[in-house]
N, CA, C and O atoms as CSV, one atom per row, in Angstrom:
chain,resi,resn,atom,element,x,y,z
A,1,UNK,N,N,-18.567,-22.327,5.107
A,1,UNK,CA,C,-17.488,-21.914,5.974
A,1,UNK,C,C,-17.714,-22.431,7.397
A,1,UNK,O,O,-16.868,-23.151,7.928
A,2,UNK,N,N,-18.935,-22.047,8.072
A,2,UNK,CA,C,-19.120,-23.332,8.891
A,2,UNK,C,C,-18.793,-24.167,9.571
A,2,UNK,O,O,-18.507,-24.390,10.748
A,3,UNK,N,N,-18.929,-24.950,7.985
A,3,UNK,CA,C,-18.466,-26.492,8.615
A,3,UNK,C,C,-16.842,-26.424,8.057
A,3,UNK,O,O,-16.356,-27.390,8.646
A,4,UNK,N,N,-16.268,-26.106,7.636
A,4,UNK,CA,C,-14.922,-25.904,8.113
A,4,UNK,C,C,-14.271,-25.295,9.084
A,4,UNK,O,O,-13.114,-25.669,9.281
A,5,UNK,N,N,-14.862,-24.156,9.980
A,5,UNK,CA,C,-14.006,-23.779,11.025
A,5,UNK,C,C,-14.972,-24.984,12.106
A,5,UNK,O,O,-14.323,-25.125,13.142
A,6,UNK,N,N,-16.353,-25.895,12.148
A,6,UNK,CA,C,-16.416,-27.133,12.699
A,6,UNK,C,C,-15.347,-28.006,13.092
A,6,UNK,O,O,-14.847,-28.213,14.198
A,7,UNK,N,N,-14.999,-28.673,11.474
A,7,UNK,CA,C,-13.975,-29.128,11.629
A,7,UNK,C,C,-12.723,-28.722,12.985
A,7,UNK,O,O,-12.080,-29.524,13.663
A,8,UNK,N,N,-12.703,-27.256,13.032
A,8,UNK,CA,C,-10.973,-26.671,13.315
A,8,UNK,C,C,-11.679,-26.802,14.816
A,8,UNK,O,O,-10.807,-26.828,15.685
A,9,UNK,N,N,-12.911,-26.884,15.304
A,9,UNK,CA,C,-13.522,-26.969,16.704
A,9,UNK,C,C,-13.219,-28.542,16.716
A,9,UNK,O,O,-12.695,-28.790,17.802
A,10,UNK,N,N,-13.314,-29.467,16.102
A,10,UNK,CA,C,-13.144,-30.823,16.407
A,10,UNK,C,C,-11.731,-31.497,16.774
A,10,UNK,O,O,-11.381,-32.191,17.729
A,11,UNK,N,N,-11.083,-31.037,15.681
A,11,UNK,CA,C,-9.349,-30.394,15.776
A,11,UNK,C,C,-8.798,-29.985,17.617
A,11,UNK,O,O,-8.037,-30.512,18.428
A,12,UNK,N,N,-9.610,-28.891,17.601
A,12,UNK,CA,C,-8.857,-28.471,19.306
A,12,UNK,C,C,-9.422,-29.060,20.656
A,12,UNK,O,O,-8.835,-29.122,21.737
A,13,UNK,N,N,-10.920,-29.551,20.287
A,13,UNK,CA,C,-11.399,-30.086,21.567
A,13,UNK,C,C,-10.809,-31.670,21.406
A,13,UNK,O,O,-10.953,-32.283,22.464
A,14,UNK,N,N,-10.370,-32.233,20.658
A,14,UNK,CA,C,-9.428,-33.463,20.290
A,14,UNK,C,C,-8.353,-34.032,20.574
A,14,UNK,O,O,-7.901,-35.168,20.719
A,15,UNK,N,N,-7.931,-32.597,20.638
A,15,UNK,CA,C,-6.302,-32.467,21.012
A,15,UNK,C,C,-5.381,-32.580,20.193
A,15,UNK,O,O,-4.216,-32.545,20.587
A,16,UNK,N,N,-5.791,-32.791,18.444
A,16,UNK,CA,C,-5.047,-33.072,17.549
A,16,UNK,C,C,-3.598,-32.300,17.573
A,16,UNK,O,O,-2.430,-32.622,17.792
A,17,UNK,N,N,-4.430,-30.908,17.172
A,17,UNK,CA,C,-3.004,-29.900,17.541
A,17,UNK,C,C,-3.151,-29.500,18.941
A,17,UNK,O,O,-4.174,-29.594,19.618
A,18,UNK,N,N,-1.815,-28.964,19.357
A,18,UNK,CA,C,-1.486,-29.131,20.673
A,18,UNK,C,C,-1.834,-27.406,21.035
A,18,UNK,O,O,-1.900,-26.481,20.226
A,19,UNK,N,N,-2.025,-27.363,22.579
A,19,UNK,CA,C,-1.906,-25.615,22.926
A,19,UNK,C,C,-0.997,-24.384,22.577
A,19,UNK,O,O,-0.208,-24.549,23.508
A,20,UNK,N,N,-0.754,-23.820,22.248
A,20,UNK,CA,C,-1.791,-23.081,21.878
A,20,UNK,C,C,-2.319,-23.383,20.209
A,20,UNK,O,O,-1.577,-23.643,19.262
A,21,UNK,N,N,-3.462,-23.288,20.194
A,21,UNK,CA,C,-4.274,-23.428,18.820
A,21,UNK,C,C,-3.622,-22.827,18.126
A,21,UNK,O,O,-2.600,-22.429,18.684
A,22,UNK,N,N,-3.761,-22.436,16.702
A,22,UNK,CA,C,-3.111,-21.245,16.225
A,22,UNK,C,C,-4.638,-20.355,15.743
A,22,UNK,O,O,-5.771,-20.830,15.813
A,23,UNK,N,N,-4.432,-19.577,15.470
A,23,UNK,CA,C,-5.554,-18.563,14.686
A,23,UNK,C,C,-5.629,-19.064,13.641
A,23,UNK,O,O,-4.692,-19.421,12.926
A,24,UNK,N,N,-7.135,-19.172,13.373
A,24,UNK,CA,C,-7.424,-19.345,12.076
A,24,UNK,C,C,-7.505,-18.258,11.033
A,24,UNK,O,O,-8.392,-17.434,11.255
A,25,UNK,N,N,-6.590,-18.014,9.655
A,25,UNK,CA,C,-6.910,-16.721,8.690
A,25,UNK,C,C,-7.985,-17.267,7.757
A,25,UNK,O,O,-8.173,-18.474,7.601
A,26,UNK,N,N,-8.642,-16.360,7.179
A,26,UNK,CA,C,-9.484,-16.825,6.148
A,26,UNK,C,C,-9.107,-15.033,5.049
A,26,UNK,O,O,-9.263,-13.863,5.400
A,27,UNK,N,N,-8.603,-15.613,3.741
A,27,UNK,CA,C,-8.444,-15.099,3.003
A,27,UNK,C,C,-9.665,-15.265,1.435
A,27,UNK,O,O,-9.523,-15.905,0.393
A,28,UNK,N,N,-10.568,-14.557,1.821
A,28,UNK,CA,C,-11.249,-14.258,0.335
A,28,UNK,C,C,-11.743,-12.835,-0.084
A,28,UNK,O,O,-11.524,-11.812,0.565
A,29,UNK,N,N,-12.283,-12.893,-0.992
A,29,UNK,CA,C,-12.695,-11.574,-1.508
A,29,UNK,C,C,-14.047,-11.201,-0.898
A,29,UNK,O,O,-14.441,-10.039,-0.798
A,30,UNK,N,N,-14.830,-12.448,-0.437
A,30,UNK,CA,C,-16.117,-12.415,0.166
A,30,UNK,C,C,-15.778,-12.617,1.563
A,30,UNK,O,O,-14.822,-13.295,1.941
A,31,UNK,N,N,-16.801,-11.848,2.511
A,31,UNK,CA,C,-16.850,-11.776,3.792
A,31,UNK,C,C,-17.962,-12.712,4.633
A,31,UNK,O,O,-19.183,-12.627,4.507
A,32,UNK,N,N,-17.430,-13.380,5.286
A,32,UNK,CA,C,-18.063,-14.696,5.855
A,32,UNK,C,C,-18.992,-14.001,7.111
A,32,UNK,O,O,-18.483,-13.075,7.743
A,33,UNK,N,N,-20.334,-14.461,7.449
A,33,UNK,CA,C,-20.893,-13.879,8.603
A,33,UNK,C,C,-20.184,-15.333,9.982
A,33,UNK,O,O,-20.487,-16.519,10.105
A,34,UNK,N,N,-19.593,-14.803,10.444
A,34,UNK,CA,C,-19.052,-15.559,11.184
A,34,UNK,C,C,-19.318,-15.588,13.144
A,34,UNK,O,O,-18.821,-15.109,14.163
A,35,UNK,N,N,-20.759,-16.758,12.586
A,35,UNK,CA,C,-21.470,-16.625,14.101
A,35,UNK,C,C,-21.241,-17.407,15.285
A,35,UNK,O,O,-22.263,-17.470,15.967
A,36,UNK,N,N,-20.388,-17.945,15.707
A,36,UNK,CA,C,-20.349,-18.762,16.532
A,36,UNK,C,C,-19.182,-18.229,17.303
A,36,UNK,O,O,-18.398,-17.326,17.009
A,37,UNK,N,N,-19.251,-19.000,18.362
A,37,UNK,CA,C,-18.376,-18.278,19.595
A,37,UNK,C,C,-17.133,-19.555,19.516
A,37,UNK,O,O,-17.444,-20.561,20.153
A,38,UNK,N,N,-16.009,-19.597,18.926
A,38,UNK,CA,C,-15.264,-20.444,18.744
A,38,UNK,C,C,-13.804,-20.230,19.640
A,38,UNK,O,O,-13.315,-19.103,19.712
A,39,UNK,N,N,-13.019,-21.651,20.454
A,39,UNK,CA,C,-12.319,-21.428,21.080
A,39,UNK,C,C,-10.626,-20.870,21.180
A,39,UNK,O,O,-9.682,-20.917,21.968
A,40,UNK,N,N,-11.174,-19.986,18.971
A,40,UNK,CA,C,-9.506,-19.764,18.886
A,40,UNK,C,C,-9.697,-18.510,18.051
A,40,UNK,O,O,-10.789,-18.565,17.484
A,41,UNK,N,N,-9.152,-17.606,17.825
A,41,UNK,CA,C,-9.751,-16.313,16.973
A,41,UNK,C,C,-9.353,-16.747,15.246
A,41,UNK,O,O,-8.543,-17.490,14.694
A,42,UNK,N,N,-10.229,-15.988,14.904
A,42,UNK,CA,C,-11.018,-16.630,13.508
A,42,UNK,C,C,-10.425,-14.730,12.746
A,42,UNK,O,O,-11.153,-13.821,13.145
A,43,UNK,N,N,-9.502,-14.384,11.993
A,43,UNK,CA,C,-9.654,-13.529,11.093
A,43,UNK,C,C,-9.779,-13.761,9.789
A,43,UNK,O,O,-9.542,-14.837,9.241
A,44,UNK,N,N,-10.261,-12.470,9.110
A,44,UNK,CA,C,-10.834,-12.477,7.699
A,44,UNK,C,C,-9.854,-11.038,7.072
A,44,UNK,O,O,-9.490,-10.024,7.669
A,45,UNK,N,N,-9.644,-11.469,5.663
A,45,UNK,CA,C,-8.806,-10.876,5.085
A,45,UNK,C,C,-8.848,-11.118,2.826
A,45,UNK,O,O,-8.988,-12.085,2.076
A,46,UNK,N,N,-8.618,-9.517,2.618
A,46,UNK,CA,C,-9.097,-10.387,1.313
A,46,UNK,C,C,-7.915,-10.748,0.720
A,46,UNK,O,O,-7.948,-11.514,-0.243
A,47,UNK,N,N,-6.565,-10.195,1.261
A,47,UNK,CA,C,-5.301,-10.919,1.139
A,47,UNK,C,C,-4.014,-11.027,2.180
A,47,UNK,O,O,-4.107,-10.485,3.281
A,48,UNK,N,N,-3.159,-11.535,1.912
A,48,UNK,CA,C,-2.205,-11.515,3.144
A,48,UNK,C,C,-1.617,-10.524,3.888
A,48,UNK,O,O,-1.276,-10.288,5.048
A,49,UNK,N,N,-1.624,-9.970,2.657
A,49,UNK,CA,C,-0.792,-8.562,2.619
A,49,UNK,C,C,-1.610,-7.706,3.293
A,49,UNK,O,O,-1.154,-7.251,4.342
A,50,UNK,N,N,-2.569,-7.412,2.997
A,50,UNK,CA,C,-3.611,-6.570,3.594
A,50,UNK,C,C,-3.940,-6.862,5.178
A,50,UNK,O,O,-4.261,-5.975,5.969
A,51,UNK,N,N,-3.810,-8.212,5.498
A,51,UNK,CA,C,-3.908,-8.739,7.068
A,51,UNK,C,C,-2.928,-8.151,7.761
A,51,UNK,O,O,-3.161,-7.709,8.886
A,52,UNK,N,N,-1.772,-8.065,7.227
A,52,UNK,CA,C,-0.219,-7.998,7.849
A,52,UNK,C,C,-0.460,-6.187,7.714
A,52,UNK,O,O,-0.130,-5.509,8.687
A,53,UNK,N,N,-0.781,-5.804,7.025
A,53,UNK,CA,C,-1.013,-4.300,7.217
A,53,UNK,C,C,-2.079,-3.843,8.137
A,53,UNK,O,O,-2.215,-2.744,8.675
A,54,UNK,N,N,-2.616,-4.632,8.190
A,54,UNK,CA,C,-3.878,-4.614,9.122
A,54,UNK,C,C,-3.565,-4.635,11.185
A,54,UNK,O,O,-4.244,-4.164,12.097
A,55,UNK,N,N,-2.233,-5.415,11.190
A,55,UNK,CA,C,-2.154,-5.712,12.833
A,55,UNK,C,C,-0.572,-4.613,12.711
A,55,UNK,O,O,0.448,-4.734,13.390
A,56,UNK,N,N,-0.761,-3.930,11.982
A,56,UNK,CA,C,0.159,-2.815,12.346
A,56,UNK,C,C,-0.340,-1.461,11.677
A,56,UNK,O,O,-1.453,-1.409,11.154
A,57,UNK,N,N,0.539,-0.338,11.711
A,57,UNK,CA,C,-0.101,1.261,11.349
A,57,UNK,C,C,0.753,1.604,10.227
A,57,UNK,O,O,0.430,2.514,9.463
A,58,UNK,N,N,2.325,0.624,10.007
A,58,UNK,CA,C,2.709,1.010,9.160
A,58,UNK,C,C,2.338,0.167,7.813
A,58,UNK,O,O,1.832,-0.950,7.697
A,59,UNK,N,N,2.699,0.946,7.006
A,59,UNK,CA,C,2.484,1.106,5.241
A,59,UNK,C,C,2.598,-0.808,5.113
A,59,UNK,O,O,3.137,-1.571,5.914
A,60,UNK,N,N,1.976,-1.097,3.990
A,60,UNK,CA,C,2.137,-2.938,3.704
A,60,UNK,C,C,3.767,-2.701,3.261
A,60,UNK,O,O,4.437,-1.707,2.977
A,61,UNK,N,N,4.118,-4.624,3.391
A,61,UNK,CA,C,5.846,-4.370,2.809
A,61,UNK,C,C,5.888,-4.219,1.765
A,61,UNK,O,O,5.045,-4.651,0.979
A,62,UNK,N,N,6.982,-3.498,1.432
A,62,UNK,CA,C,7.605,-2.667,0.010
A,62,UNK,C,C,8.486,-3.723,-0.773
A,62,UNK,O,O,9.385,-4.420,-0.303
A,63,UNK,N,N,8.054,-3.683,-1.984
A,63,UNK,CA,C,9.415,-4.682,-2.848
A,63,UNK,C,C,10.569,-4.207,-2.610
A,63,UNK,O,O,10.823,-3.014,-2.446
A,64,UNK,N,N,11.361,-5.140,-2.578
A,64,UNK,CA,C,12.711,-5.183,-2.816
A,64,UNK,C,C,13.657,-4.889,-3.769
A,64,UNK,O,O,12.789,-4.235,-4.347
A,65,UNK,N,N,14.750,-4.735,-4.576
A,65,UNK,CA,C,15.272,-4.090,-5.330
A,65,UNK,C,C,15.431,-5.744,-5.888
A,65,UNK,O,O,15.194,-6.136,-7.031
A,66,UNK,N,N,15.713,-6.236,-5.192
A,66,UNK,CA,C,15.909,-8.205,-5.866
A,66,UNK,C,C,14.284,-8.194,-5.972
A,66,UNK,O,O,14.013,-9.329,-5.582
A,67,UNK,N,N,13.325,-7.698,-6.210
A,67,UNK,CA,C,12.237,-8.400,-6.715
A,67,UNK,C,C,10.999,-8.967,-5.477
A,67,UNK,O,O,9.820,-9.280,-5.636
A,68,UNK,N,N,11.779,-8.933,-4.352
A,68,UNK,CA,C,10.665,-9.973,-3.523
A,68,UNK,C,C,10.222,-9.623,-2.344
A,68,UNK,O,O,10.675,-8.491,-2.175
A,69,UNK,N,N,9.677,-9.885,-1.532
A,69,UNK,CA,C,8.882,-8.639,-0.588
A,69,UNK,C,C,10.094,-8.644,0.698
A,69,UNK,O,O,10.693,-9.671,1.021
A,70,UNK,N,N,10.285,-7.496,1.251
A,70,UNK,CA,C,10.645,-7.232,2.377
A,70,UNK,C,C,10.027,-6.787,3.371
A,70,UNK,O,O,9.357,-5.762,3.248
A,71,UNK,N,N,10.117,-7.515,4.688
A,71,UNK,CA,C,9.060,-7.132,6.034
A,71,UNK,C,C,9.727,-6.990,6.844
A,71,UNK,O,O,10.639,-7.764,7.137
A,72,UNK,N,N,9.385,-5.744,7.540
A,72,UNK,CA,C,10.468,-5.180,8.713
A,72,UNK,C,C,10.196,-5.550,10.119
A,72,UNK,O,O,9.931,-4.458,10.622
A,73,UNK,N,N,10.112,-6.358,10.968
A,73,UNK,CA,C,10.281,-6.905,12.135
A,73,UNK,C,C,10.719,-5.693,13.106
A,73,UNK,O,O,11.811,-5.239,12.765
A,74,UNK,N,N,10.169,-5.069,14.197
A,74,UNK,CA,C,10.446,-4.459,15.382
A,74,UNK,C,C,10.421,-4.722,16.357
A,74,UNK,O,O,10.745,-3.910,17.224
C-alpha cells in the first residue's frame, strides 16, 4: 500500500492532477498501518457505504422501491 499512495505523492508533487488533490479512499476488509505524513488525506473503509455513513450521523442510504440506492443530500 505504500508504494501506491507513493505513486499518488508523485502524482501531486508533479502536477499531474491539478489543485485541489482529491482524497484518496481505500476500501478493504484489511486495515492498512498508514505511516507517512502525505500531502492529501488518505481514508480507509471496508466499504462505500460504510464511508458515506461514516462522514455523517445519519442511518447508511436505504433502497429504493425501484431497487437502487437512494442518498439524501442536505
Amino acid at each position: 500500500m505504500d508504494e501506491k499512495l507513493d505513486r499518488y505523492c508523485l502524482l501531486y508533487e508533479n502536477g499531474v492532477i491539478d489543485n485541489p488533490f482529491p482524497h484518496v479512499l481505500i476500501l478493504s476488509d484489511q486495515r492498512y498501518a498508514i505511516d507517512g505524513n502525505y500531502p492529501f488525506k488518505v481514508f480507509q473503509s471496508e466499504s462505500f457505504t460504510e464511508f458515506m455513513s461514516s462522514l455523517r450521523s445519519e442511518p447508511a442510504p436505504s433502497r429504493s422501491s425501484e431497487g437502487g440506492v437512494r442518498i439524501v443530500v442536505k
